[in-house]
MDTraj code that builds the backbone (N, CA, C; nanometers):
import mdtraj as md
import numpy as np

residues = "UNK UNK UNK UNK UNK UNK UNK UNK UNK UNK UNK UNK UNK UNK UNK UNK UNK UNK UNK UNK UNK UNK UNK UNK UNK UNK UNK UNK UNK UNK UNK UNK UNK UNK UNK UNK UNK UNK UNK UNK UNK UNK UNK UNK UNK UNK UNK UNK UNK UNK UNK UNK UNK UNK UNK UNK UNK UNK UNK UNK UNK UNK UNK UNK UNK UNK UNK UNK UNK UNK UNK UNK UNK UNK UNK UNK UNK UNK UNK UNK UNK UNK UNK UNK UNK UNK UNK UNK UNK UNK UNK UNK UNK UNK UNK UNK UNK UNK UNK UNK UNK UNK UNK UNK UNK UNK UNK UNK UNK UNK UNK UNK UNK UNK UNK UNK UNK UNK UNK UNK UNK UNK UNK UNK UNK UNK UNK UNK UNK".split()
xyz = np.array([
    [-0.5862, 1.4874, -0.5508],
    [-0.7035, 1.4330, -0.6150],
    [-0.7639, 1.5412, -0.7028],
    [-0.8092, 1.5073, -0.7961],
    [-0.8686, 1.5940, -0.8929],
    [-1.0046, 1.5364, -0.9481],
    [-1.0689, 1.6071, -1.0165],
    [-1.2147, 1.5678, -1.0414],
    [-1.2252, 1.6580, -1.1918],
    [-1.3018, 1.5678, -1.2973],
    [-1.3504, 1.5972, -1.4333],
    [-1.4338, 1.5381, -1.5029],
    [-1.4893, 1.5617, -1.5279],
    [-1.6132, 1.5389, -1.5750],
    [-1.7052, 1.4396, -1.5293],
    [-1.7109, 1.4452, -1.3670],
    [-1.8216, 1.3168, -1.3048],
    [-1.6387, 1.1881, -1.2561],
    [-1.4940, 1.2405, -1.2997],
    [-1.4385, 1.0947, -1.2745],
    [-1.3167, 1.1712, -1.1832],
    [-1.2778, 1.1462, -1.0982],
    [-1.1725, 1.1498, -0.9889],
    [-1.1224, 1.0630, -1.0131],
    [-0.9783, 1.1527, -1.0339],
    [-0.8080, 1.0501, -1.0274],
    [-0.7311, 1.0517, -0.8885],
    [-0.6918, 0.9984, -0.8131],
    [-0.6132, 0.9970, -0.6881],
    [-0.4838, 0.9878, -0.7960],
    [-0.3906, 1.0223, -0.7158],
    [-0.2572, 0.9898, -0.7324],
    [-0.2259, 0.8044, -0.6913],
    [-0.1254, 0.7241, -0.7048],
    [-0.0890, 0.5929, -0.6248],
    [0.0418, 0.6107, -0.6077],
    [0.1074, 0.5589, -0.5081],
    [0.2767, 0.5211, -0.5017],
    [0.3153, 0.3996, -0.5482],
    [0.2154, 0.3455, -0.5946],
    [0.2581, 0.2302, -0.6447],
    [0.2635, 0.2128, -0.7904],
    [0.3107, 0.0605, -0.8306],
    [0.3104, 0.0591, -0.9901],
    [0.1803, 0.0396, -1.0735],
    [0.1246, 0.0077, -1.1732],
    [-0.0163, -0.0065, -1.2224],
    [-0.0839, -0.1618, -1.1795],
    [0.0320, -0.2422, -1.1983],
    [-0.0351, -0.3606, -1.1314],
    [-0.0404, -0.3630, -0.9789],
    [0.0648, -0.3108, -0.8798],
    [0.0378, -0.3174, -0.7424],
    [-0.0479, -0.2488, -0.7308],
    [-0.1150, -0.1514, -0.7756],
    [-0.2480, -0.0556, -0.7048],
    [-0.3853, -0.1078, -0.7718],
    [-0.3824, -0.1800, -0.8398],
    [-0.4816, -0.3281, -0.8894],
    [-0.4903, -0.4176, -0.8071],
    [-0.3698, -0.4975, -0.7840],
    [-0.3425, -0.6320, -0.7030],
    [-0.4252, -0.5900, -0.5645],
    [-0.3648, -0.4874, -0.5172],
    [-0.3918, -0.4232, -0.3665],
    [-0.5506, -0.3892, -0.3432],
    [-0.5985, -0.3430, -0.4479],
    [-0.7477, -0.3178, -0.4768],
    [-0.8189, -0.4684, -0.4528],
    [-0.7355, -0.5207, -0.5255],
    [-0.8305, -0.7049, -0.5589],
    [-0.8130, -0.7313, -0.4215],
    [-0.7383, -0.7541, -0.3571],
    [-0.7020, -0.8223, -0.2320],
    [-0.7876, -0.7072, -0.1506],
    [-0.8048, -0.5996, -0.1160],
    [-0.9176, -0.5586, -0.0278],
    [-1.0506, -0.5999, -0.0773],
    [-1.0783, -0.5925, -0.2243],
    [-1.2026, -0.6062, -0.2500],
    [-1.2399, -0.7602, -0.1675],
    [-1.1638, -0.8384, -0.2332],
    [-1.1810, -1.0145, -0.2142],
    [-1.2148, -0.9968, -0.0449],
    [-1.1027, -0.9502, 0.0368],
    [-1.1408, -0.9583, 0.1642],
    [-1.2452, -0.9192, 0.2102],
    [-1.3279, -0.8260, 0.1500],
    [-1.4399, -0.7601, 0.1800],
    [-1.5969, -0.8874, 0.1183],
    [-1.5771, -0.9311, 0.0295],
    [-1.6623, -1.0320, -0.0045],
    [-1.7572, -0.9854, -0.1222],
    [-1.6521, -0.9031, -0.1920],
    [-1.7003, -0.8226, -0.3421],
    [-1.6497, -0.9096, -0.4303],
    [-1.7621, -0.8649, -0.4959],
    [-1.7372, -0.9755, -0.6444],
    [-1.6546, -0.9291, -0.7545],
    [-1.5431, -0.9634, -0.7875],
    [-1.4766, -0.8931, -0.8943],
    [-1.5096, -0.9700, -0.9950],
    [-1.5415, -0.8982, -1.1305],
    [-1.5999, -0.9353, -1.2344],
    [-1.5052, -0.9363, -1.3588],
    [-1.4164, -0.8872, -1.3742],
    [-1.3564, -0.8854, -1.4636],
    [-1.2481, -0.7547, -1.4157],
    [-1.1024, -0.8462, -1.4794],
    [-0.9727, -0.7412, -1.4664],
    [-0.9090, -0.7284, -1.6036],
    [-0.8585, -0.6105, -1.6686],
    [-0.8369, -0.6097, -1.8063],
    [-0.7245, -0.5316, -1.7942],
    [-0.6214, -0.5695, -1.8520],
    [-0.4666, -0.5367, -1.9326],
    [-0.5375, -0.4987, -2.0133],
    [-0.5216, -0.3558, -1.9891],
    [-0.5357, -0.2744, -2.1644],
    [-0.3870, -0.3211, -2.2823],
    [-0.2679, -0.2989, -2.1812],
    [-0.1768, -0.2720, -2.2157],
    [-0.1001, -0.3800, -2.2829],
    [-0.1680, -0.5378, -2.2287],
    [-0.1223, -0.6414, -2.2990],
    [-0.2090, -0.6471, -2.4132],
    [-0.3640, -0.6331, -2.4309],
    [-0.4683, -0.5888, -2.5338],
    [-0.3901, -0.5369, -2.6046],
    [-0.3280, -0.4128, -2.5830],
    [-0.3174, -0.3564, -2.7444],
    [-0.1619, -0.4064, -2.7563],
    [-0.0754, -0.4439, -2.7202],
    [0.0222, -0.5223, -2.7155],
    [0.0254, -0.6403, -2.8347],
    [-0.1348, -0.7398, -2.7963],
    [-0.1436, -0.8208, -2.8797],
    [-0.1625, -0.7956, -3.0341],
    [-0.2468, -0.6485, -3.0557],
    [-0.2323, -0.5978, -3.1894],
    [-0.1260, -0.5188, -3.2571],
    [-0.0195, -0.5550, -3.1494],
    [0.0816, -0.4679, -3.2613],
    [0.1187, -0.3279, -3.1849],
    [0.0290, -0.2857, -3.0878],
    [-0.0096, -0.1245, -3.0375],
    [0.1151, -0.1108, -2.9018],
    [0.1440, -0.0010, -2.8897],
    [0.2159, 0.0496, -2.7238],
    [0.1157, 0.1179, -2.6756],
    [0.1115, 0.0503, -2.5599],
    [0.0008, 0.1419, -2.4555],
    [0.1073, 0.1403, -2.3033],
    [0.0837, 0.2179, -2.2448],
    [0.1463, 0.2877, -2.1200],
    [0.0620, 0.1981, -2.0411],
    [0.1372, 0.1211, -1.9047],
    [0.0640, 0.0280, -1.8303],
    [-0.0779, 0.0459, -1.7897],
    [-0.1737, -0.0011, -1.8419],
    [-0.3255, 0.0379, -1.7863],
    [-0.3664, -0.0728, -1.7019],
    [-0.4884, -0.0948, -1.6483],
    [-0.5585, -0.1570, -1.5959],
    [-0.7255, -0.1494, -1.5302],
    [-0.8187, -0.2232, -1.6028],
    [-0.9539, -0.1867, -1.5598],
    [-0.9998, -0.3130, -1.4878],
    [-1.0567, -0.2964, -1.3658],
    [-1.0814, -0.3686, -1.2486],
    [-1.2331, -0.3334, -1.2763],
    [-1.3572, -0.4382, -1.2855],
    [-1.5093, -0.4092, -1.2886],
    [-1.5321, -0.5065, -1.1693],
    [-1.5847, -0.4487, -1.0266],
    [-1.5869, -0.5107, -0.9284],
    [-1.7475, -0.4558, -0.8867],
    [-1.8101, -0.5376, -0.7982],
    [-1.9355, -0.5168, -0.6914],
    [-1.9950, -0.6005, -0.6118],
    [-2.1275, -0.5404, -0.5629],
    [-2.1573, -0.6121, -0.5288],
    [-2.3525, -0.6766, -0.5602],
    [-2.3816, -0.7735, -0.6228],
    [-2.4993, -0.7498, -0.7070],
    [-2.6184, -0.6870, -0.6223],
    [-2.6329, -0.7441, -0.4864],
    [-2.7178, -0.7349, -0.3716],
    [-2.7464, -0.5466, -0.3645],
    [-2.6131, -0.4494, -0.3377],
    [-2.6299, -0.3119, -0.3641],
    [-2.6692, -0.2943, -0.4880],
    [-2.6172, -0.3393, -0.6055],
    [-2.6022, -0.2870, -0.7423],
    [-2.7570, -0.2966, -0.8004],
    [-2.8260, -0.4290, -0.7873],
    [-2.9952, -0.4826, -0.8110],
    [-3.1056, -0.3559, -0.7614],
    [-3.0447, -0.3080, -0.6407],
    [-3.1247, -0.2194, -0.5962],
    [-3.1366, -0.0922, -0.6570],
    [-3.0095, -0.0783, -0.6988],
    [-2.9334, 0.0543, -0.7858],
    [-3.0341, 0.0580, -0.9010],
    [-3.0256, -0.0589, -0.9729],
    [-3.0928, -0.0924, -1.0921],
    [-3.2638, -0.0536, -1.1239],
    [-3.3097, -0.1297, -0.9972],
    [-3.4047, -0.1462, -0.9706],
    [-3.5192, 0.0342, -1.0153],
    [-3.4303, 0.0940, -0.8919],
    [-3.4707, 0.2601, -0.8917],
    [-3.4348, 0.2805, -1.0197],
    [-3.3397, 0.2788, -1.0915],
    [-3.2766, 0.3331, -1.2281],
    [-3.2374, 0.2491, -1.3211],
    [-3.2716, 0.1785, -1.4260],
    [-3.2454, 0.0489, -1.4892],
    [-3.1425, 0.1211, -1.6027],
    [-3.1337, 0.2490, -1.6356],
    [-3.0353, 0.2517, -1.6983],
    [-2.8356, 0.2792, -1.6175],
    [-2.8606, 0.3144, -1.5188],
    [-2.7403, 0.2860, -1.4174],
    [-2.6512, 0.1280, -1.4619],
    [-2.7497, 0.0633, -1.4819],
    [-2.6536, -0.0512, -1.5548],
    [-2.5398, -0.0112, -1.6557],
    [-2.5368, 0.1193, -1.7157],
    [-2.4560, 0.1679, -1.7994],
    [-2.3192, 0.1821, -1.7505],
    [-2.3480, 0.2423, -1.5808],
    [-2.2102, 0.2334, -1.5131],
    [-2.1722, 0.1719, -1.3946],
    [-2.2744, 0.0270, -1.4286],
    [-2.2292, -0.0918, -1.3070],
    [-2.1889, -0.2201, -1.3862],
    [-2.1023, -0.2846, -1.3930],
    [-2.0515, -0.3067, -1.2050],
    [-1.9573, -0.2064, -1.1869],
    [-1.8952, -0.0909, -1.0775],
    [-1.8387, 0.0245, -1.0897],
    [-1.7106, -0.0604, -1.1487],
    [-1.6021, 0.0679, -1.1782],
    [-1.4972, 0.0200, -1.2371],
    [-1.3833, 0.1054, -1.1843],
    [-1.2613, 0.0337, -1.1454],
    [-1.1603, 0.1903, -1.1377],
    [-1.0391, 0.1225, -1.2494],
    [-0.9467, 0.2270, -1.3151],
    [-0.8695, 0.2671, -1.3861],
    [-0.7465, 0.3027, -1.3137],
    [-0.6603, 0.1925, -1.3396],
    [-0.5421, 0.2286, -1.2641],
    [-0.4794, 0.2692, -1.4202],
    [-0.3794, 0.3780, -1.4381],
    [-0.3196, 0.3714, -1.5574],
    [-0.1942, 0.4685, -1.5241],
    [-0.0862, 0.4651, -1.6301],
    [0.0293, 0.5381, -1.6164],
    [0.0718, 0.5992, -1.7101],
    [0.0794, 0.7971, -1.6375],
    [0.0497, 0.8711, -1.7294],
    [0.2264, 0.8866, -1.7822],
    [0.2374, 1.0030, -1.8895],
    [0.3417, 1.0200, -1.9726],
    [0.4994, 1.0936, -1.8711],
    [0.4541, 1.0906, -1.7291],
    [0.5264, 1.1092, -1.6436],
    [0.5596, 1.0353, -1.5659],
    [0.5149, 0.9222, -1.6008],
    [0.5650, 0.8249, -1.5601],
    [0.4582, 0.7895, -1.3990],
    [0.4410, 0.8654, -1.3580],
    [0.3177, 0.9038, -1.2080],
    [0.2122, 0.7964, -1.2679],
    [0.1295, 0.6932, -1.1885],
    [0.0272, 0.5813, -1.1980],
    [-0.0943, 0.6685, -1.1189],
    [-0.2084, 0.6468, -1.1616],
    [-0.3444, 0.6934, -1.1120],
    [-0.4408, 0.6059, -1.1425],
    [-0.5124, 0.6417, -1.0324],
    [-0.6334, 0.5876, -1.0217],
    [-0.7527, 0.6587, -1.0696],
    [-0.8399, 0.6106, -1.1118],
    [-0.9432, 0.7016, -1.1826],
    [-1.1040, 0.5707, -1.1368],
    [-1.1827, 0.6922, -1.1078],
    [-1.2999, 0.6490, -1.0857],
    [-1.4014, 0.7247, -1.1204],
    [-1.5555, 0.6737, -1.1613],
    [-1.6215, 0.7446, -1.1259],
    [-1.6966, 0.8402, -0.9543],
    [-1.7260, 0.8828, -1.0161],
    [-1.7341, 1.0466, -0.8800],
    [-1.8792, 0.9474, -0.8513],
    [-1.8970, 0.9270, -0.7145],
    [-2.0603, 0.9124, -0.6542],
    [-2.1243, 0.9927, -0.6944],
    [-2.0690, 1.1112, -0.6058],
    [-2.1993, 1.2509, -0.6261],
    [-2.2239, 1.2566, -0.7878],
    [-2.1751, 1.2029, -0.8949],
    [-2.1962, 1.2407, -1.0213],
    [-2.2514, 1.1478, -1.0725],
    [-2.2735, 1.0464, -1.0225],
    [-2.3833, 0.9144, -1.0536],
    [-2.4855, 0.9238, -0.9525],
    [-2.4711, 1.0301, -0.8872],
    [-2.5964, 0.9872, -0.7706],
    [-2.7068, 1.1282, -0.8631],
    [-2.6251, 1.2314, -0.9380],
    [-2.6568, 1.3524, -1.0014],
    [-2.7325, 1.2451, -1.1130],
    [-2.6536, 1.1979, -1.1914],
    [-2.7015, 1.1430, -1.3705],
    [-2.8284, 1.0975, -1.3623],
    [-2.8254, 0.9738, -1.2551],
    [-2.9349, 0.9145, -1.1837],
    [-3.0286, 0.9168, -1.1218],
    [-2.9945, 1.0521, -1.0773],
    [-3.1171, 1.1121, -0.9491],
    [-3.1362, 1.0146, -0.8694],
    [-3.0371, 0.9659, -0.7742],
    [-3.0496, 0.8636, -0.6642],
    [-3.0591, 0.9766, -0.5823],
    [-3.1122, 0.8327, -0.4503],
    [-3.1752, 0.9123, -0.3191],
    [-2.9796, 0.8851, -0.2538],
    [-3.0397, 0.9765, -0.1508],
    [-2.9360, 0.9218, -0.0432],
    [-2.8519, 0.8229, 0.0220],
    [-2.9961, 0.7513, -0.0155],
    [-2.9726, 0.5771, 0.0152],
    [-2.9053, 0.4723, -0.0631],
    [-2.9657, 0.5201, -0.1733],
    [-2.8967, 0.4408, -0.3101],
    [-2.7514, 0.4696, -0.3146],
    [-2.7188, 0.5956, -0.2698],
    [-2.5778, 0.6405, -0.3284],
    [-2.5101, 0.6044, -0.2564],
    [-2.5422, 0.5609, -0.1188],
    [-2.4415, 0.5201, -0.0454],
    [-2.4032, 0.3314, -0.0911],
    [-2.4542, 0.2760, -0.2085],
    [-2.4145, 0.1343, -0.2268],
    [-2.3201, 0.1659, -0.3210],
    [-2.2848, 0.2884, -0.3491],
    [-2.1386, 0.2897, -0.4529],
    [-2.0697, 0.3493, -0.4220],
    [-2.1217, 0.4811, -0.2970],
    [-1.9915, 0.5447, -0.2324],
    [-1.8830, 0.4666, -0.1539],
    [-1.9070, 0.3718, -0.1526],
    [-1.8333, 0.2270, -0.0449],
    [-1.7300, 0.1955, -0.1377],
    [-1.7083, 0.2828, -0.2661],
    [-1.5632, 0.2961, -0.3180],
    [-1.4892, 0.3865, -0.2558],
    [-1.4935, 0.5028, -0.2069],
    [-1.4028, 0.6056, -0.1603],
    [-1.2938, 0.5752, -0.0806],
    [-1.3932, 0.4682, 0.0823],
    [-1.3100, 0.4138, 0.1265],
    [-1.2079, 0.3001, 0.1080],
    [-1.2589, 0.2265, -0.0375],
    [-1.1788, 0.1441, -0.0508],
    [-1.0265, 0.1562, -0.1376],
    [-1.0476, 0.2508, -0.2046],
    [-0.9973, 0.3646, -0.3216],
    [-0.8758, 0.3747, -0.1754],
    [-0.9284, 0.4693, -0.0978],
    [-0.7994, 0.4724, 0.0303],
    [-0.7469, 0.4097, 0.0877],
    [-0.7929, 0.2959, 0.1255],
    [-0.7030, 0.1789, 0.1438],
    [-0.6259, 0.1539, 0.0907],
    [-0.6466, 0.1195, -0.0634],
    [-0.5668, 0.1098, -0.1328],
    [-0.4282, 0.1405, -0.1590],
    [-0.4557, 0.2697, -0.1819],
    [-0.3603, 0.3861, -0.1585],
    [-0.2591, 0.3779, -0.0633],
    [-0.3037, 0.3491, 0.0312],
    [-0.2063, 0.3676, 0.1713],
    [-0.0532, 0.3009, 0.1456],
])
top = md.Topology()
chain = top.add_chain()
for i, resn in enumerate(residues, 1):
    res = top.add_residue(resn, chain, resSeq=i)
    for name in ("N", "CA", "C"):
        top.add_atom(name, md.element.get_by_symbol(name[0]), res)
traj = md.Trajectory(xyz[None], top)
């Protein structure tokens, strides 16, 4: 795992869509709202473009996220959270997220607040597995 600028990449063993699919299916089981899933890679596909398999998953949950808001109305900038499955020029797939501690920093959330988005870490590992 690595960390830059506020965003942590895990490594995956899987391909760009199985470490998506696998994400959706914990999220769903959990009773998170997924909001939108985006093929970069068919996107720029449709214009003509090659892109290396991507994928952006914007998932939450509004009940944590309202509260988020509430304390910080510009945090809407980086909700609903999002992770980035994509595949780099080595062919290796990653996951990329934003860092809690670096939205709980931007934001100046309390303790409390930060824990309604750290409830990615563990799901991020599931994933993974």
């Amino acid at each position: 795992m690595n960390a830059n600028n506020g965003i942590i990449s895990q490594p995956s063993p899987y391909s760009v869509t199985e470490t998506i699919n696998s994400l959706e299916a914990i999220l769903h089981a959990k009773g998170i709202t997924i909001f939108a899933r985006i093929d970069q890679q068919a996107e720029a596909e449709k214009v003509g473009l090659s892109l290396r398999p991507t994928q952006l998953l914007l998932f939450g949950n509004p009940k944590a996220g309202t509260s988020l808001m509430v304390a910080e109305p510009t945090i809407a900038l980086d909700l609903p959270l999002k992770i980035l499955a994509w595949e780099a020029a080595d062919g290796k797939v990653w996951l990329s997220y934003n860092d809690p501690n670096y939205l709980k920093q931007r934001f100046s959330l309390s303790d409390d607040l930060v824990k309604n988005i750290a409830v990615i870490v563990p799901l991020i590992n599931q994933a993974l597995q």
